[in-house]
N, C-alpha and C positions, 0 to 999 in steps of 0.2 A: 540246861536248855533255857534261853531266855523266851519266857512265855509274856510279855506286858511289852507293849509295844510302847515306845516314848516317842515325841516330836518335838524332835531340840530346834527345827526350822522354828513352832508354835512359840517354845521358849525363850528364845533369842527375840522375838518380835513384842514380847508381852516384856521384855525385859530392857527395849526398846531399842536392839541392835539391829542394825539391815541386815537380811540375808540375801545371797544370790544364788540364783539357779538360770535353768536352761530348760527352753520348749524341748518335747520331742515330737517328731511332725512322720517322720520316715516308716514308724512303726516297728523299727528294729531294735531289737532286746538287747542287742551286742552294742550298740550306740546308744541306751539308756544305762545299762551296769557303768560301761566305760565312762561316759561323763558323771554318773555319779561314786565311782572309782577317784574322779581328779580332785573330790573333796567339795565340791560343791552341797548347798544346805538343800536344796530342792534339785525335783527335777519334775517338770510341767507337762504331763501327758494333754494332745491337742486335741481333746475330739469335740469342738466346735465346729472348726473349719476343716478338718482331717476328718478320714475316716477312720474309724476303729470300733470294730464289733468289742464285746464283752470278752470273749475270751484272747484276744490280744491286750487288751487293757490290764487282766489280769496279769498276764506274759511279763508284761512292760513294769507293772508295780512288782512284782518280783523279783526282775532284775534291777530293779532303782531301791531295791531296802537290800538286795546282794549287795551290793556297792555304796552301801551307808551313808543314800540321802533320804529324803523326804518324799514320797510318790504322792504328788498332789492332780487333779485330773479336772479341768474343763468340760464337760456335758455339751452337748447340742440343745438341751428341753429340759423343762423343769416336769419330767414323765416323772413318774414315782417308782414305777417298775426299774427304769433304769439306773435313777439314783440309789436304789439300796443294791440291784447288784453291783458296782464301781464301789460302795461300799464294804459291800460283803468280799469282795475280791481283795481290800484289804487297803484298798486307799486312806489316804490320812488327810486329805483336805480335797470335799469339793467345791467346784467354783463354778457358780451360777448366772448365767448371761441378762443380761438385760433384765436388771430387779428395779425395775418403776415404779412398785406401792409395795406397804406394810407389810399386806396381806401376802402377796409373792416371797418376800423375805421373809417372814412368818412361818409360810409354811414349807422353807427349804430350812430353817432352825428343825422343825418338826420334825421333815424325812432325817435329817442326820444327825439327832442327839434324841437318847432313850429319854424317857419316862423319868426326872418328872420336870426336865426343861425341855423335851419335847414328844415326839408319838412314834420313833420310827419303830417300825416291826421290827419282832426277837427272830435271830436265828442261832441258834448256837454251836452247828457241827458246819459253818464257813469257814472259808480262810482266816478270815478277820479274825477270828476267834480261835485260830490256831487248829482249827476243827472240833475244835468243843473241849482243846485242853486248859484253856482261860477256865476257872471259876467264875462262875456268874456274875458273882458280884464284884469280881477285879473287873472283867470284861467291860461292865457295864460303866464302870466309872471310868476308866481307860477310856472311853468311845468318847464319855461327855467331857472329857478332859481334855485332850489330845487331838479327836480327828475335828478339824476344822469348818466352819461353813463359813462361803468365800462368797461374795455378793459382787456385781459387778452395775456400776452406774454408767449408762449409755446415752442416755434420753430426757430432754427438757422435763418429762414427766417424774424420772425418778431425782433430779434436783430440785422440782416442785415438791417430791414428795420424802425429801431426803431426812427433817427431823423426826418424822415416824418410823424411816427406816430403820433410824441409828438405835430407835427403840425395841428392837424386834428382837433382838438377843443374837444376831450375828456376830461371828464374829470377826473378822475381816470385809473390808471393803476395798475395789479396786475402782476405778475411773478409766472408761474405754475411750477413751480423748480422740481418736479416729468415728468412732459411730458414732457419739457425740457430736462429734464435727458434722458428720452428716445429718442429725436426726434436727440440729439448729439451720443446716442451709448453707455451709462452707463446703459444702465436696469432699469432707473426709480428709483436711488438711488442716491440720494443726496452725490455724493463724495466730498471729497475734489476739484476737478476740477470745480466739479459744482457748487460748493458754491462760488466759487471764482467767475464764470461766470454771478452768481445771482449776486451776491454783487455790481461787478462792474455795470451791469445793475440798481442795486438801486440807485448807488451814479449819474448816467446820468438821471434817469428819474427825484431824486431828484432835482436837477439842474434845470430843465425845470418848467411850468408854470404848468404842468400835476400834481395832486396829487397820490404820490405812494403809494400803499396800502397794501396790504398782497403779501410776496416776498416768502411763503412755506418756508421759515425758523425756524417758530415756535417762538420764543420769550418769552414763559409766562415757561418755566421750572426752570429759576432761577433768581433774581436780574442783575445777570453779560450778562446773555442771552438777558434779556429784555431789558438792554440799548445800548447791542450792535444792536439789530436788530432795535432799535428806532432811535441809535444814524447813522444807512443806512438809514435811512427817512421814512422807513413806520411810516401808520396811522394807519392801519385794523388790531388787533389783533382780533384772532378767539379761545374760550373753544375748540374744535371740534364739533362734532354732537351730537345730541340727541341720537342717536343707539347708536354711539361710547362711550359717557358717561355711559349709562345705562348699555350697556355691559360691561364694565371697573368696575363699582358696583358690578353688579352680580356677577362675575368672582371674585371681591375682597372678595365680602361676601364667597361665597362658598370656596375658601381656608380657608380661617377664620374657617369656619362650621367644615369643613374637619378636621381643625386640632385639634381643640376642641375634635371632637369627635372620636380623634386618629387612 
């Protein structure tokens, strides 16, 4: 019985390979196994902008480590109650919205790495821990090894405040290039100005000891695309979602249908 949980997703990125993965938005268990079934390195539970209580989130990293990817999970708040249950549910990388100062990113290092690179509360008879079949001190170093803290830059203030960030002991960072977009006064459309502002943010976070991850630039639409956005140093390529796909199908099928049948 394998009791020590690894994240070859963490591996591959520290070892400076992209990985790819896929949102799940739908909240079905049977479309998080399955796409992580097709070999993909992640797979991105949404509970930003999606709903999902606690025990479907759990649900969902269970069927995404059944099917030997990475369950990594997006938060709506930087609550503290709620980051260590998604933790204790057995997630392996969470990813925190809108970290605009030090101290935010500080203390999301805090809630998700033990003692003594940060402060999150012991539990030991969780999932995460196998129910308390983990030895403590595998457990614990497992945690500070493996499960991830995922920062996410949004806002003029956290590129104001971005060389303190890098300092915080995170360990991944992402670029919201849409809210960004919005929080500088372009409508939440990736223009020319803002692509430039992204960019240059990748090549600084590149730089630093911080792994840069998804920068909302997209990457996977052509050969010329995907090394430009790899050769700015992200790791995190993303399919999109599971709605966004499926509806992308349907939509394709039904023109098809359409025209078929004139």
């Amino acid at each position: 019985m394998k009791l020590i949980e690894e994240n070859r997703m963490f591996d591959k990125m520290k070892a400076g390979i992209p990985v790819l993965g896929c949102q799940v938005r739908s909240r079905s268990t049977l479309i998080a196994e399955m796409a992580a079934y097709c070999g993909l390195d992640y797979v991105f539970i949404e509970g930003e902008h999606f709903v999902h209580n606690i025990e479907t989130a759990e649900n969902l990293i269970r069927a995404i480590q059944i099917g030997g990817a990475v369950p990594i999970m997006r938060i709506p708040s930087h609550e503290d109650g709620l980051i260590l249950q998604v933790l204790e549910a057995g997630v392996m990388g969470v990813i925190f919205p809108h970290i605009d100062t030090a101290e935010q990113a500080r203390h999301a290092v805090n809630e998700v790495k033990f003692a003594p690179v940060g402060r999150r509360g012991y539990g030991d008879s969780a999932r995460a821990s196998k129910f308390g079949f983990v030895p403590d001190e595998d457990y614990l170093q497992m945690v500070n090894k493996n499960v991830m803290c995922i920062g996410m830059i949004e806002s003029q203030k956290g590129i104001d405040n971005l060389d303190e960030i890098l300092e915080s002991g995170i360990d991944v960072l992402r670029i919201g290039a849409k809210d960004l977009s919005l929080d500088l006064g372009y409508g939440g459309k990736v223009t020319p100005e803002v692509r430039a502002i992204v960019e240059d943010l990748c090549r600084r976070i590149s730089k630093s000891k911080v792994i840069l991850g998804d920068a909302g630039l997209g990457g996977l639409g052509s050969k010329e695309d995907f090394d430009h956005v790899k050769g700015l140093g992200c790791k995190m390529f993303t399919l999109g979602s599971d709605m966004a796909m499926l509806k992308k199908a349907i939509n394709g099928s039904l023109g098809k249908f359409r025209e078929m049948n004139g």
